[in-house]
C-alpha positions as CSV (number, residue, x, y, z in Angstrom):
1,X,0.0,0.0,0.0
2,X,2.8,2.0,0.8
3,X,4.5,1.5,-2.2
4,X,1.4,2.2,-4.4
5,X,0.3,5.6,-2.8
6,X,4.7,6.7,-3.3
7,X,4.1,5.6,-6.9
8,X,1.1,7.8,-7.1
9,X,2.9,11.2,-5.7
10,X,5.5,10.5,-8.1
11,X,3.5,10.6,-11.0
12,X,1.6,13.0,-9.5
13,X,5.1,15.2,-9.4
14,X,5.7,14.2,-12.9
15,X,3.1,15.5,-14.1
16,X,3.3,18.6,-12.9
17,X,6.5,19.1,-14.2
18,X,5.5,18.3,-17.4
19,X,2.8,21.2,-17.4
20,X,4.8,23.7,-16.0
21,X,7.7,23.1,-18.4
22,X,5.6,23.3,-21.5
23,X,4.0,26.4,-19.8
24,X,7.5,28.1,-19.9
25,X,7.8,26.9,-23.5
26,X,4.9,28.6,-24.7
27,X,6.5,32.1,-22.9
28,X,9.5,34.1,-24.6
29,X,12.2,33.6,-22.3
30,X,13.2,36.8,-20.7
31,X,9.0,36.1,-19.1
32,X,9.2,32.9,-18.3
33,X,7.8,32.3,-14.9
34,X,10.4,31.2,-12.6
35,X,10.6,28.0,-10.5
36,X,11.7,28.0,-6.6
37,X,15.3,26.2,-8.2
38,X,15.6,29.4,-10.0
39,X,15.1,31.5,-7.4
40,X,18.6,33.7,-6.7
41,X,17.9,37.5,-6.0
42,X,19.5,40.3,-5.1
43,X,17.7,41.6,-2.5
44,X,16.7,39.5,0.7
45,X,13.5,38.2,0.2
46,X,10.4,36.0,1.8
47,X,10.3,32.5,0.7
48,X,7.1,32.1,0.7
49,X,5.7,35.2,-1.6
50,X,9.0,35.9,-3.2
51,X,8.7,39.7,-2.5
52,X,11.8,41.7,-1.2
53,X,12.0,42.8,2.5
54,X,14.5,45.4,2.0
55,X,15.4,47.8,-0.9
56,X,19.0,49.2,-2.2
57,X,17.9,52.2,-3.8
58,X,21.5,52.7,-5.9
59,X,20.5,48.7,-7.4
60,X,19.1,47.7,-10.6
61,X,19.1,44.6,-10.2
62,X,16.3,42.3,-11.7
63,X,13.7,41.7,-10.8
64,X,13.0,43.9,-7.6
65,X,15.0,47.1,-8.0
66,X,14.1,46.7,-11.4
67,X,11.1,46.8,-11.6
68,X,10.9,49.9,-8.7
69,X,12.9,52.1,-10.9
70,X,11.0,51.2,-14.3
71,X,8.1,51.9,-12.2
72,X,9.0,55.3,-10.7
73,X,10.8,56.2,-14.1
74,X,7.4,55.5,-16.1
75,X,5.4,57.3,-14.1
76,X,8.1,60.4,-13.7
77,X,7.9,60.5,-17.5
78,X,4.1,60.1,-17.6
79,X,3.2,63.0,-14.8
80,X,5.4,65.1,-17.2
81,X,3.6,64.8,-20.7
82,X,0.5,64.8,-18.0
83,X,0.9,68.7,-17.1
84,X,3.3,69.4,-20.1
85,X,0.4,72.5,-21.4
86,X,-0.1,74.0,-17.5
87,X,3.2,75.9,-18.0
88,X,2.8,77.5,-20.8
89,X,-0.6,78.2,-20.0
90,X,0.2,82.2,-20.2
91,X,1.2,81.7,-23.7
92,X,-1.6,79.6,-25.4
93,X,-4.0,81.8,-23.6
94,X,-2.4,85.4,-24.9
95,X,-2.2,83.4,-28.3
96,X,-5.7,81.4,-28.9
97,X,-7.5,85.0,-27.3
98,X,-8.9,82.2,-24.3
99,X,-10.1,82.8,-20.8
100,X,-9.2,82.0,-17.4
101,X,-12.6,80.2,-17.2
102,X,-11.3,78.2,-20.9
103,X,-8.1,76.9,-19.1
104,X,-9.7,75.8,-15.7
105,X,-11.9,73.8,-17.8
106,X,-9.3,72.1,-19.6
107,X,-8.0,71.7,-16.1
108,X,-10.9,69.8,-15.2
109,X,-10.9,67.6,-18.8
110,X,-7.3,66.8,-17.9
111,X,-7.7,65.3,-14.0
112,X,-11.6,63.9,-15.0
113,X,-10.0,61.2,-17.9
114,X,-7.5,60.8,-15.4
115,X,-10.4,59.7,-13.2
116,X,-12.2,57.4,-15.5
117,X,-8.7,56.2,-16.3
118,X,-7.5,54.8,-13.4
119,X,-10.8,53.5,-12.3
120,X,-10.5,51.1,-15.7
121,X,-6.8,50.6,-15.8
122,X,-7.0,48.6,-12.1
123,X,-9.4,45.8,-12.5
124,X,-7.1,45.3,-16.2
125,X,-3.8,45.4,-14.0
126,X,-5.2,42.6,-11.5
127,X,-5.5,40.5,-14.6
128,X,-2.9,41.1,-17.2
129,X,-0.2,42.8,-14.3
130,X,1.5,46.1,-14.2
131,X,4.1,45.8,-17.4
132,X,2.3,45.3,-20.3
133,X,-0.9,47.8,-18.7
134,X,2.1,50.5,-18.0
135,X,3.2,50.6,-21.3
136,X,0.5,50.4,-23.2
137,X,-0.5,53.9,-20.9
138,X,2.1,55.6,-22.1
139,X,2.2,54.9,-25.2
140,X,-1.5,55.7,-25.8
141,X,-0.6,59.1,-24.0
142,X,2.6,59.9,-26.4
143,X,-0.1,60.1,-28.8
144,X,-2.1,63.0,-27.9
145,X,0.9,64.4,-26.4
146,X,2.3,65.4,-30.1
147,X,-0.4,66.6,-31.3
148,X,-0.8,69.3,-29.1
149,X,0.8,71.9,-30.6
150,X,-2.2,71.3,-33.3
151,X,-4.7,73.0,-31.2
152,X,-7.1,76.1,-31.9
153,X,-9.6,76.8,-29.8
154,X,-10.8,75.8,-26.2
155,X,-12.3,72.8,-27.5
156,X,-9.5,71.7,-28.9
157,X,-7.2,72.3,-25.8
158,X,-9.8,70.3,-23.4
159,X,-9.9,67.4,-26.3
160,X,-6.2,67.1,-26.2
161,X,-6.0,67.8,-22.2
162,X,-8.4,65.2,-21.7
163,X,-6.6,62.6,-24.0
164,X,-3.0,62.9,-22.4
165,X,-4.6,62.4,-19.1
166,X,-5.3,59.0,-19.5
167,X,-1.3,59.2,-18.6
168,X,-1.8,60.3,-14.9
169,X,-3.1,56.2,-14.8
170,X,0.5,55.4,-14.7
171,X,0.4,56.0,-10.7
172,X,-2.0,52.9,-10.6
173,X,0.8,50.9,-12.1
174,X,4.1,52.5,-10.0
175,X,2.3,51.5,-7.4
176,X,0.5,48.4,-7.8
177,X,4.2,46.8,-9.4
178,X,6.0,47.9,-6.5
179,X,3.5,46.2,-4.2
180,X,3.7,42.8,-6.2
181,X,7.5,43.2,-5.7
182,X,8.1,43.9,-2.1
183,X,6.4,42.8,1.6
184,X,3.9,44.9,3.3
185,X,6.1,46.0,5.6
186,X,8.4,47.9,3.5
187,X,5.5,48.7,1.3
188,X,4.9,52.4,3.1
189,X,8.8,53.6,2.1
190,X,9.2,51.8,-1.0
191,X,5.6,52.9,-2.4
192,X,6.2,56.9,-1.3
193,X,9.7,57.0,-2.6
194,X,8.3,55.4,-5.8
195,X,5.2,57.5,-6.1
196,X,7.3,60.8,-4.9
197,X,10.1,60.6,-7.7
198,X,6.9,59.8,-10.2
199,X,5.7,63.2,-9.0
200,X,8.6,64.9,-9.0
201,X,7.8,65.3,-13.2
202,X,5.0,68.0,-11.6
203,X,7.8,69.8,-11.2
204,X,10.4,69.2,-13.6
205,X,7.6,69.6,-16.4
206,X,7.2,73.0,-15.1
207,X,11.2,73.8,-15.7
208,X,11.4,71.7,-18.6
209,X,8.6,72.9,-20.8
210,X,9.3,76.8,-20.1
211,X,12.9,76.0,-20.9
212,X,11.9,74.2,-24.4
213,X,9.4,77.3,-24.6
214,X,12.4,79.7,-24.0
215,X,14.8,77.7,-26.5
216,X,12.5,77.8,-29.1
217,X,11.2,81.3,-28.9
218,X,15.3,82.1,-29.0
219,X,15.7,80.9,-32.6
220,X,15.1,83.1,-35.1
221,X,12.2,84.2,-36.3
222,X,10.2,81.6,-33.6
223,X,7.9,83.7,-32.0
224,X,5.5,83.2,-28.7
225,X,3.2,80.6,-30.7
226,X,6.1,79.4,-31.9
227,X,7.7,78.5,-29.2
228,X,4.5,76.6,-28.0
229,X,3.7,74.6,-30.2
230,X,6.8,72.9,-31.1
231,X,7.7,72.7,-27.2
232,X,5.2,68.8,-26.9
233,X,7.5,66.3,-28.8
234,X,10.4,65.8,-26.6
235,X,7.5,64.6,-23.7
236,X,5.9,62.8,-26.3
237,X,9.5,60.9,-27.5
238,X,10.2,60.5,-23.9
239,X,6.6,58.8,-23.2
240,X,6.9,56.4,-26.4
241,X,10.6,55.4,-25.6
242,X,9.8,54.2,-21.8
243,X,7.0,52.4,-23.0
244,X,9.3,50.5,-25.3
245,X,12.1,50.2,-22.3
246,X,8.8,48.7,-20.1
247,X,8.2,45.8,-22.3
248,X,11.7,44.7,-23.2
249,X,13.4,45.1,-19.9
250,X,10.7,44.5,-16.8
251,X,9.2,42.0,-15.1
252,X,5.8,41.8,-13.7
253,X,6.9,40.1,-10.5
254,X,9.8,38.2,-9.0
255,X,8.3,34.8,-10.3
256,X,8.5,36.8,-14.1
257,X,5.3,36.0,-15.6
258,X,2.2,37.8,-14.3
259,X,-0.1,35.4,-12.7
260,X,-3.5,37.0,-12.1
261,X,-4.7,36.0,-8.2
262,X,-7.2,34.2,-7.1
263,X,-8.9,33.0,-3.7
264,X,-9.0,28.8,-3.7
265,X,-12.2,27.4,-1.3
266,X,-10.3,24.4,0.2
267,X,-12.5,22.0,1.8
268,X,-11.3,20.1,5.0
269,X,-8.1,18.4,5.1
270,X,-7.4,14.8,6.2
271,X,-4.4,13.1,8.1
272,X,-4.0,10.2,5.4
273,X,-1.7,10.5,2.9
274,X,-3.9,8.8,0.4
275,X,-6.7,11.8,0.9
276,X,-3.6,14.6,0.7
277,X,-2.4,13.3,-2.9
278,X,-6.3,13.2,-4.0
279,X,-6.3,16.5,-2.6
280,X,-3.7,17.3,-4.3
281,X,-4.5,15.7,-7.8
282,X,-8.1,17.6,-7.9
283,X,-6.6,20.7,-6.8
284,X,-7.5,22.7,-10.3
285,X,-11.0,21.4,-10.3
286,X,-11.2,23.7,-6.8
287,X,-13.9,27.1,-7.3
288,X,-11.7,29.7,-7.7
289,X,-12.8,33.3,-7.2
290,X,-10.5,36.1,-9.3
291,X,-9.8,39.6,-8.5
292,X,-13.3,41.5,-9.0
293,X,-13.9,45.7,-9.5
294,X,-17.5,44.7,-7.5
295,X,-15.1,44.1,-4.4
296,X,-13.5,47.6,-4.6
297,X,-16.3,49.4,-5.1
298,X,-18.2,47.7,-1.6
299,X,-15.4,48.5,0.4
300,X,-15.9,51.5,2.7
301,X,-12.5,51.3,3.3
302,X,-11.5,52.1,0.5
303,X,-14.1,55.2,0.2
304,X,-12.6,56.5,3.2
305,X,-9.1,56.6,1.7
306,X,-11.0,58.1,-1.6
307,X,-12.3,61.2,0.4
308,X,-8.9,61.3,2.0
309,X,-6.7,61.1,-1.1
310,X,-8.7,63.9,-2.6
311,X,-7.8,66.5,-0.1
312,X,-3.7,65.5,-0.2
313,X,-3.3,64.6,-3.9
314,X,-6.1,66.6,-5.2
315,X,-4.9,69.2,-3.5
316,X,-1.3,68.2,-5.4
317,X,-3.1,68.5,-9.1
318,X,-5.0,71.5,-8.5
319,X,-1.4,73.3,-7.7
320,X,0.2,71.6,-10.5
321,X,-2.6,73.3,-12.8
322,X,-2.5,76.7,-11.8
323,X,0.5,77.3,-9.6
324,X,2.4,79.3,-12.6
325,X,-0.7,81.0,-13.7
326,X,-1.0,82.2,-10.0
327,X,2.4,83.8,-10.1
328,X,2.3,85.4,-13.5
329,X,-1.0,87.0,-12.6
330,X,-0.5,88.1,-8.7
331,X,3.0,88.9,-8.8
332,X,3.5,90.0,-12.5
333,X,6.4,86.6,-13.1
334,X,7.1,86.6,-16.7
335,X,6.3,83.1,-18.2
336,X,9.9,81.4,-17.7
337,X,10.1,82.4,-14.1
338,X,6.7,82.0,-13.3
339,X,7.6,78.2,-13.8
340,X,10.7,77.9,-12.0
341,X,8.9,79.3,-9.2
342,X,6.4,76.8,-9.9
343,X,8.5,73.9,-10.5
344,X,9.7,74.4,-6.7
345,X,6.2,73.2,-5.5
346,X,6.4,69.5,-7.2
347,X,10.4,69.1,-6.8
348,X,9.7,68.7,-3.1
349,X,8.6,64.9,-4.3
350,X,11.9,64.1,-4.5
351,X,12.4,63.6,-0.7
352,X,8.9,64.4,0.7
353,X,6.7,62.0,-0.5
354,X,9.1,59.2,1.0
355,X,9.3,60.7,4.0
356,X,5.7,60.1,4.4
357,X,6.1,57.2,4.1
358,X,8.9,56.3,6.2
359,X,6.6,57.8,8.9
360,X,4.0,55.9,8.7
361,X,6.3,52.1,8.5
362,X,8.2,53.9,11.8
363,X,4.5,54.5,13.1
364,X,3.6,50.8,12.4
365,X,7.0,49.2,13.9
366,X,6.0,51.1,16.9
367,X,2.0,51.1,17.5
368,X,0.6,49.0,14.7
369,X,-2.0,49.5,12.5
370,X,-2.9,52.5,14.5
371,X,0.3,54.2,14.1
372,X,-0.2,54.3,10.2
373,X,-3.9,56.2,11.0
374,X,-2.8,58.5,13.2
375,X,0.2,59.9,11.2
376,X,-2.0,60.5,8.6
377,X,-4.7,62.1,10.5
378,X,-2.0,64.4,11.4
379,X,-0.2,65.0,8.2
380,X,-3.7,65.9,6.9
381,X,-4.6,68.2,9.3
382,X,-1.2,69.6,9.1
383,X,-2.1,70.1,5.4
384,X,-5.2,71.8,6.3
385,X,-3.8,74.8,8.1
386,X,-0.9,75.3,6.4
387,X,-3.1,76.2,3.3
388,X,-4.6,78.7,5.0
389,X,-1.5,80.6,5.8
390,X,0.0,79.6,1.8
391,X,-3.1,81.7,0.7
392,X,-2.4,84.9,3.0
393,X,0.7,85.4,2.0
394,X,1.0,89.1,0.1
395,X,4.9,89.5,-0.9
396,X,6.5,87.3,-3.5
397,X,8.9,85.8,-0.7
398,X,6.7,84.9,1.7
399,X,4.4,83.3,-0.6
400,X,7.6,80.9,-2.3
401,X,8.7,80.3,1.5
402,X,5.3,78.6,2.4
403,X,4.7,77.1,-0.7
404,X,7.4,74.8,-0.5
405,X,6.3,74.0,3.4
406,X,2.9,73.2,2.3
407,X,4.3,71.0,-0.9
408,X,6.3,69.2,2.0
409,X,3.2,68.3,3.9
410,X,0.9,67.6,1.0
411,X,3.4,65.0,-0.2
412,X,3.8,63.6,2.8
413,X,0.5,63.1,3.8
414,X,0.2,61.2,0.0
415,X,3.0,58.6,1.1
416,X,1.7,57.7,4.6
417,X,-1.6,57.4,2.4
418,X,0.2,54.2,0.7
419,X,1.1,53.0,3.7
420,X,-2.3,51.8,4.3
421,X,-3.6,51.0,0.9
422,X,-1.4,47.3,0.6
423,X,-3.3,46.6,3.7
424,X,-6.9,46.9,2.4
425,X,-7.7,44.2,0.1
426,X,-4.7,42.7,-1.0
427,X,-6.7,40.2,-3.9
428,X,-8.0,43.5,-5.7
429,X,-4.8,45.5,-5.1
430,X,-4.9,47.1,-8.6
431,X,-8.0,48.0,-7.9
432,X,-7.5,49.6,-4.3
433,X,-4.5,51.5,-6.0
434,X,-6.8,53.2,-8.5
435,X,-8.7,55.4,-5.5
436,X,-7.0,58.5,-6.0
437,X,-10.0,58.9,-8.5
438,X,-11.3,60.9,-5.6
439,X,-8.7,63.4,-6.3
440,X,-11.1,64.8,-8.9
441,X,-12.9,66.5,-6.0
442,X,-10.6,69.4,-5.1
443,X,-9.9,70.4,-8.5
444,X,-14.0,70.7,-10.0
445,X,-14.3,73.0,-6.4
446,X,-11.3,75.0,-6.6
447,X,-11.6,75.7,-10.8
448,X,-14.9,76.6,-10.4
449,X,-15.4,79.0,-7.4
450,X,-13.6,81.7,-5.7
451,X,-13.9,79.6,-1.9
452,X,-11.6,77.2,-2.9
453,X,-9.2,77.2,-0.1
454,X,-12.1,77.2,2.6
455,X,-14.1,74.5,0.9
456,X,-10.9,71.9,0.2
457,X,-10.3,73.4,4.4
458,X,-13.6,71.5,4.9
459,X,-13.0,68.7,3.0
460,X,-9.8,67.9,5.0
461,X,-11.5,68.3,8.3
462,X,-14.0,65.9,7.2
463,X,-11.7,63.6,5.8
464,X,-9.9,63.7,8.7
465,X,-13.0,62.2,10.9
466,X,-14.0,59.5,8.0
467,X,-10.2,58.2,8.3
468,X,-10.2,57.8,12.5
469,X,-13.3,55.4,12.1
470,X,-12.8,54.2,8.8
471,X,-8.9,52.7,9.9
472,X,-10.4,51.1,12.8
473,X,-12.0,48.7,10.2
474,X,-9.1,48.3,8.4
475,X,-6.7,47.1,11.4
476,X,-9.2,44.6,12.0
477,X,-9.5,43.5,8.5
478,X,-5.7,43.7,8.3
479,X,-5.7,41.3,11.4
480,X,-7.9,38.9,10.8
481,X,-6.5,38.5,7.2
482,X,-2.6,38.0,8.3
483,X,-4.1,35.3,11.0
C-alpha cells in the first residue's frame, strides 16, 4: 500500500513538471515564470511570496530594484507629458485670445479622464499585471501628447487635455508593481519613494517645458506661438521610448510571468496521505474566485481613503494646474520664471513624498495599524492649516517660503496614504491602487469657485473624521486576514 500511494505522488510530481515546463515553453524567455530552483535574488526576500523585504535604492538589479525604478521612471515620465500644457498656459491663452474660465476647464478635462482612467486601468492590472498595462499607458498618452501643438480653440485644448490624461493612470501601475515586488512591511517607504520621484515630473515639467518654450522662442524668427507649439514632442519621444524600455526590460513580478490571483475554497483536510495526494491531484478542479472591481467598489475602506486622497493629492493636481498662472498674474512673473517658481512646488517629491512614508512604517513598527492612522490624521490636518496661511501670503517671498512647506506636507500626507492602501484588500490590489479617483474632487471646487481654499479646508477636516473610524475597520481586517 505504501508503495502504491509513493508511486502515485511521483507521478503526480511528474506530471506537474511536465505542465509547467511546456508552460515556460509557450512564454519568450526573458518572461518565463520562474521556478523555486531558480530562485537567486539580489535583495533578501520572503520565501514564501517571493517579495523583497529590504530595498537598495543605488541597485538595478532584476527583478525587484528593477522593476521599482522602471516603475518610478514611467510614471516620472508620464506626470510630465500629463501637465506638459499647464506651463505655458500664459502663452496659449495670450495666443488662442482664451479665458481664465477656458483653461480651468481644460483643467478639469485633464484630471476627469485621469479619473475614469484609473478606475478602468485597475481591475485590467489585477488580470494582465503592471508591465504590459504600463506601457500600453504611455504609449497611448505619447499620442495625444504630439499633437498638441495642433490646437485652436478651447475645444480643442480640453480634447487634447483630456486625452494625455489617461497618462496620470500610470500612478495605478508604479504603485500596484511595487507592491507585487516587495512585503507589506516595507510597502509604506518603497511605495512613497516610488510614487514621490513619479511626482517629482510635476515639477520638472514645469522647468522643462518653459525651458523648451524659451529655446524655441530664442531661434530666429520663432515667436511666442512658436515656441509653444513645437515645445510637446520631446515629452511625447520620452513617453513612447519608456514604454518600449517597459516591455523589453521589466518583469511583472519576482516569479516573471504575471499570474493573475485568485482565492481557492479548500475543503477540510485529512491526516491520510492517500486523501492529501487526492487533494492534491483535484486541486485545479477547486472554485476559484478572481480579483473583481464589484469588491472595490463595496469596500468603505476604500471610500474612506477616496475622500482622503482627494484633499492630499487633489490638492497636489490643482497646484500643479494653476500654480504658474498664479504667479504670473498676482506677482507679475514673466512666463519662464513664473515656472521655475512653480516647478519648486512638485520638486519637493523628491524627498517628501518618501518621507511620508517612512513615517507611517516607523509608526507601524512602533504602535501598529494605529500608528499608520494617526500619522495621517496628522499629516492631513497639518495640510489643512498650512493652506490657509500659503493663501495669506501678500509678498512674492513669503508666498515661495510657504509654498514649498505646504508642498512638504501635502506630499507627505500622499505617502503615509500608501502606507495603508497594501493593507486593504490585497486580492484587488490594482483595484484599491486606483482610489486617488477621488482626487477629482478638489480640482472641480477650486476651478470653479472663488472659496476654494475654505471648501478643500472642509474637505480635510471631514476627511480627517472619516479616516479615524474608517482605519479602525481596516486594522481589523488587516488582522484577521494576516491570522
Amino acid at each position: 500500500m505504501t508503495n502504491e500511494v509513493e508511486g502515485e505522488r511521483n507521478q503526480h510530481n511528474n506530471d506537474e513538471k511536465e505542465e509547467e515546463e511546456q508552460q515556460q515553453q509557450k512564454m519568450p524567455p526573458m518572461k518565463q515564470r520562474l521556478t523555486q530552483s531558480q530562485m537567486e535574488f539580489f535583495l533578501d526576500y520572503n520565501p514564501i511570496t517571493l517579495k523583497a523585504v529590504e530595498y537598495k535604492i543605488c541597485s538595478c538589479a532584476r527583478p525587484h530594484m528593477r522593476g521599482f525604478h522602471l516603475a518610478w521612471t514611467s510614471f516620472l515620465v508620464a506626470f510630465i507629458a500629463w501637465f506638459s500644457i499647464a506651463p505655458l498656459a500664459p502663452a496659449i491663452k495670450e495666443t488662442l485670445g482664451l479665458k481664465k474660465s477656458d483653461l480651468l476647464w481644460a483643467n478639469i478635462s485633464s484630471v476627469l479622464s485621469t479619473v475614469f482612467a484609473r478606475f478602468a486601468v485597475g481591475p485590467v492590472m489585477d488580470h494582465v499585471g503592471p508591465r504590459k498595462s504600463q506601457a500600453f499607458i504611455l504609449m497611448f498618452a505619447a499620442i495625444p501628447t504630439c499633437f498638441a501643438g495642433l490646437i485652436q480653440d478651447v475645444v480643442g485644448l480640453c480634447i487634447i487635455r483630456g486625452l494625455i490624461g489617461v497618462a496620470g493612470a500610470a500612478f495605478v501601475g508604479c504603485q500596484f508593481w511595487c507592491t507585487l515586488m516587495f512585503e507589506k512591511e516595507i510597502a509604506g517607504s518603497v511605495n512613497a519613494i516610488a510614487g514621490g520621484w513619479g511626482n517629482l515630473g510635476g515639477g520638472l515639467t514645469q522647468a522643462l517645458m518653459v525651458g523648451i518654450f524659451s529655446m524655441n522662442t530664442a531661434s530666429p524668427g520663432c515667436d511666442q506661438e512658436c515656441g509653444w507649439r513645437n515645445a510637446f514632442f520631446i515629452p511625447a519621444f520620452a513617453l513612447m521610448l519608456a514604454s518600449v524600455l517597459i516591455l523589453f526590460l521589466g518583469d511583472d513580478c519576482p516569479q516573471g510571468h504575471y499570474i493573475p490571483p485568485v482565492v481557492q475554497e479548500t475543503t477540510t483536510t485529512t491526516t491520510t496521505t492517500q486523501h492529501a495526494i487526492q487533494s492534491n491531484t483535484d486541486q485545479k478542479k477547486m472554485k476559484r474566485r478572481k480579483a473583481h472591481i464589484a469588491d472595490v467598489a463595496g469596500n468603505p475602506q476604500v471610500w474612506a481613503l477616496v475622500l482622503q486622497y482627494a484633499c492630499c493629492f487633489g490638492m497636489e493636481l490643482h497646484v500643479n494646474n494653476t500654480i504658474a498662472l498664479y504667479y504670473y498674474d498676482r506677482f507679475g512673473l514673466g512666463i519662464t520664471t513664473a515656472g521655475l517658481v512653480a516647478s519648486l512646488f512638485g520638486l519637493t517629491n523628491i524627498f517628501a513624498r518618501a518621507w511620508g512614508g517612512m513615517i507611517s512604517d516607523l509608526c507601524y513598527k512602533h504602535w501598529g495599524m494605529n500608528g499608520r492612522k494617526y500619522s495621517l490624521v496628522c499629516l492631513a490636518c497639518s495640510e489643512g492649516v498650512l493652506l490657509i496661511v500659503f493663501s495669506r501670503m501678500p509678498t512674492l517671498p513669503s508666498s515661495i517660503t510657504m509654498m514649498v512647506i505646504f508642498s512638504v506636507v501635502v506630499q507627505a500626507t500622499e505617502g503615509s496614504t500608501f502606507g495603508i492602501v497594501p493593507y486593504v484588500d490585497p486580492l484587488n490590489s490594482g483595484g484599491v491602487m486606483n482610489e486617488p479617483y477621488g482626487a477629482v474632487l478638489p480640482v472641480v471646487v477650486t476651478d470653479s469657485g472663488s472659496i476654494s481654499r475654505y471648501i478643500v479646508l472642509v474637505l480635510v477636516r471631514l476627511v480627517v473624521v472619516v479616516v479615524v473610524v474608517a482605519q479602525q475597520r481596516i486594522l481589523r481586517t488587516t488582522h484577521s486576514s494576516s491570522e
